[in-house]
N, C-alpha and C positions, 0 to 999 in steps of 0.2 A: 314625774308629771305633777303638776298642778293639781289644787285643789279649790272651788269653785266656791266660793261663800257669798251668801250674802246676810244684808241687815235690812230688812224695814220695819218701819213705824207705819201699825193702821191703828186707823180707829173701831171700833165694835162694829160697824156697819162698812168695814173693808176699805174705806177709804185711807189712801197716801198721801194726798197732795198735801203742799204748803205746811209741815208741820213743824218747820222753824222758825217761821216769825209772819208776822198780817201780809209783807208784801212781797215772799218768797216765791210764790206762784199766784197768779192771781186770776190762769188762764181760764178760760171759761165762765167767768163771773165769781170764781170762788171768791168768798168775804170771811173764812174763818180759819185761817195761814195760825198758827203757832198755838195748834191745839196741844201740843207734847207738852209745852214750857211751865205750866202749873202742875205737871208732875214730876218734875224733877226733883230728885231728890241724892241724899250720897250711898242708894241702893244702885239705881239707874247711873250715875257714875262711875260706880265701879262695873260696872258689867262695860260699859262704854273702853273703859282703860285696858280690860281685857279683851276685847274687841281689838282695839286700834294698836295690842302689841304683837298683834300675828302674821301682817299682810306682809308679803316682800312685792306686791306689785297691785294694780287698782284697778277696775275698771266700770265704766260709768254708761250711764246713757247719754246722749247729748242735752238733756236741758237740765238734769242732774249737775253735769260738768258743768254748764254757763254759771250755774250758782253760786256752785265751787269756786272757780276759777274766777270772782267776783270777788270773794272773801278772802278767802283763807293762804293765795302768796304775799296779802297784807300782813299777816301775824309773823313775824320773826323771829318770835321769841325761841331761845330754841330750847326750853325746857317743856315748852307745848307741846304733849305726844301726838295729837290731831294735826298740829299744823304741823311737823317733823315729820311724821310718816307720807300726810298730803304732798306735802311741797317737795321730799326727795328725792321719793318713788316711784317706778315708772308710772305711767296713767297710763290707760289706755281708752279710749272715748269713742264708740258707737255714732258714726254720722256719717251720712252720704253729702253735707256739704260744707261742714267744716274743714278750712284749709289754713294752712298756718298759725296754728294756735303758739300762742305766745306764752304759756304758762309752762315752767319747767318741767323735760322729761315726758310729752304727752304724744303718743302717736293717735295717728286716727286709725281706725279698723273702719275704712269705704266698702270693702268688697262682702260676700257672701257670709253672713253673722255666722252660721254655722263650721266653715269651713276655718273662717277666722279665728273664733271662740278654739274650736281643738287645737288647730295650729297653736295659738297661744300656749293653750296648758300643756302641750307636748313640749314645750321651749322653756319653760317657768320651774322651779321648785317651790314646795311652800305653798301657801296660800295666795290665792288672787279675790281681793277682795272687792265684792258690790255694794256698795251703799245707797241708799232710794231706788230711784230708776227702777220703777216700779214696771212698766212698759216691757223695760230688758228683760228685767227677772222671770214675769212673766213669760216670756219669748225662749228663754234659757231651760226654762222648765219647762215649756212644751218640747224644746228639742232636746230633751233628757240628759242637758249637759251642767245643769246645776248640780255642784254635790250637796250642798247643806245650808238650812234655810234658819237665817236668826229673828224669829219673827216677835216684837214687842208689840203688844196689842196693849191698848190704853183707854181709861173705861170711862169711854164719853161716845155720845153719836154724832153725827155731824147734819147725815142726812143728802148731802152734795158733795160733789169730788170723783178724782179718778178713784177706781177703786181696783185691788191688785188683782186678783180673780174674777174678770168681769166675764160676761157672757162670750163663750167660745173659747174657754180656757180649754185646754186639751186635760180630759180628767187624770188626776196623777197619786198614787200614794204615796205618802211621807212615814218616813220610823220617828217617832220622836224620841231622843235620844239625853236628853237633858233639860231644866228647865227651873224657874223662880220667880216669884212674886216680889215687888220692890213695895215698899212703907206705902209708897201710895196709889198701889192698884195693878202698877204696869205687869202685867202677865209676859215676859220671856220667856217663849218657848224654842228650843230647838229641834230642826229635825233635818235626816236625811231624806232624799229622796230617794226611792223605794221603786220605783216603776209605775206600772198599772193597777189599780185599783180590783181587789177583788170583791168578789159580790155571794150574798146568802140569803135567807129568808127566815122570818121569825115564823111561820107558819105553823102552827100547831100539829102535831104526827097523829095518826088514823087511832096511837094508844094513849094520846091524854086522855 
């Protein structure tokens, strides 16, 4: 069976969207697309190369994919490990209207996400990886089928934007299991998901 990963990019105030260039997303009014790009650096690269050598298979949300599938079966190169892993590996793409997508190796998952998602990783070895699709993630971890969360937090506010934990998240624990800072601030953290959240009290005892 499969194992569930994903990676997103927020910023300190939880926001996802647009974080790879001004006109990557621009739904909602958003005006400040390629918050990541002034910290990159070859800490944030190399975490990236280790990322992108583990997927045997992808799976995306549907405005994630539109991105994707915008760029990246442009790049040929095949010394690219992004655009090699993208381009030759299954996809699989989250949408109730997407039909005949033209980009190699992409099926659509139309029916029931939960039923889908298991079905998948029961079929899969290896890893199935999520990138952005912050919506899914979110969706994936309330139905307790995410295994492991690569969350890069990057230390700027934005103030506007989706953000990945928004109101009505299903509360969840994570183990954090690994984790590092890159030259210029990005916090990488990892973690698994854990379940339910448990609860305590700082409350002072009858013998302080």
């Amino acid at each position: 069976m499969a194992t569930l990963v994903s990676t997103v990019f927020v910023s300190l105030d939880g926001v996802y969207q647009g974080p790879g260039g001004p006109e990557e997303d621009t739904s909602g009014g958003f005006a400040q697309g390629g918050w990541t790009v002034p910290f990159s650096d070859p800490d944030f690269g190399e975490f990236i190369t280790e990322v992108f050598a583990g997927p045997e298979a992808f799976l995306l949300g549907r405005h994630t994919y539109d991105i994707f599938a915008a760029y990246w079966p442009h790049v040929t190169d095949p010394d690219h490990l992004i655009a090699a892993k993208l381009n030759g590996l299954p996809k699989y793409v989250v949408s109730a209207t997407l039909q005949d997508p033209s980009w190699h190796r992409t099926t659509v998952l139309s029916g029931d996400l939960a039923k889908e998602v298991r079905a998948l990783k029961e079929s899969t070895e290896g890893q199935i990886q999520i990138h952005g699709s912050g919506a899914l993630v979110r969706a994936l971890v309330n139905l307790r089928l995410l295994d492991t969360l690569h969350l890069a937090t990057f230390p700027v506010v934005l103030g506007a934007g989706r953000r990945l934990f928004a109101e009505g998240a299903v509360p969840t624990r994570f183990r954090h299991t690994a984790g590092r800072v890159t030259s210029t601030g990005v916090s990488i953290q990892t973690y698994d998901v854990a379940g339910d959240p448990e609860y305590g009290s700082f409350e002072l005892s009858d013998e302080a």
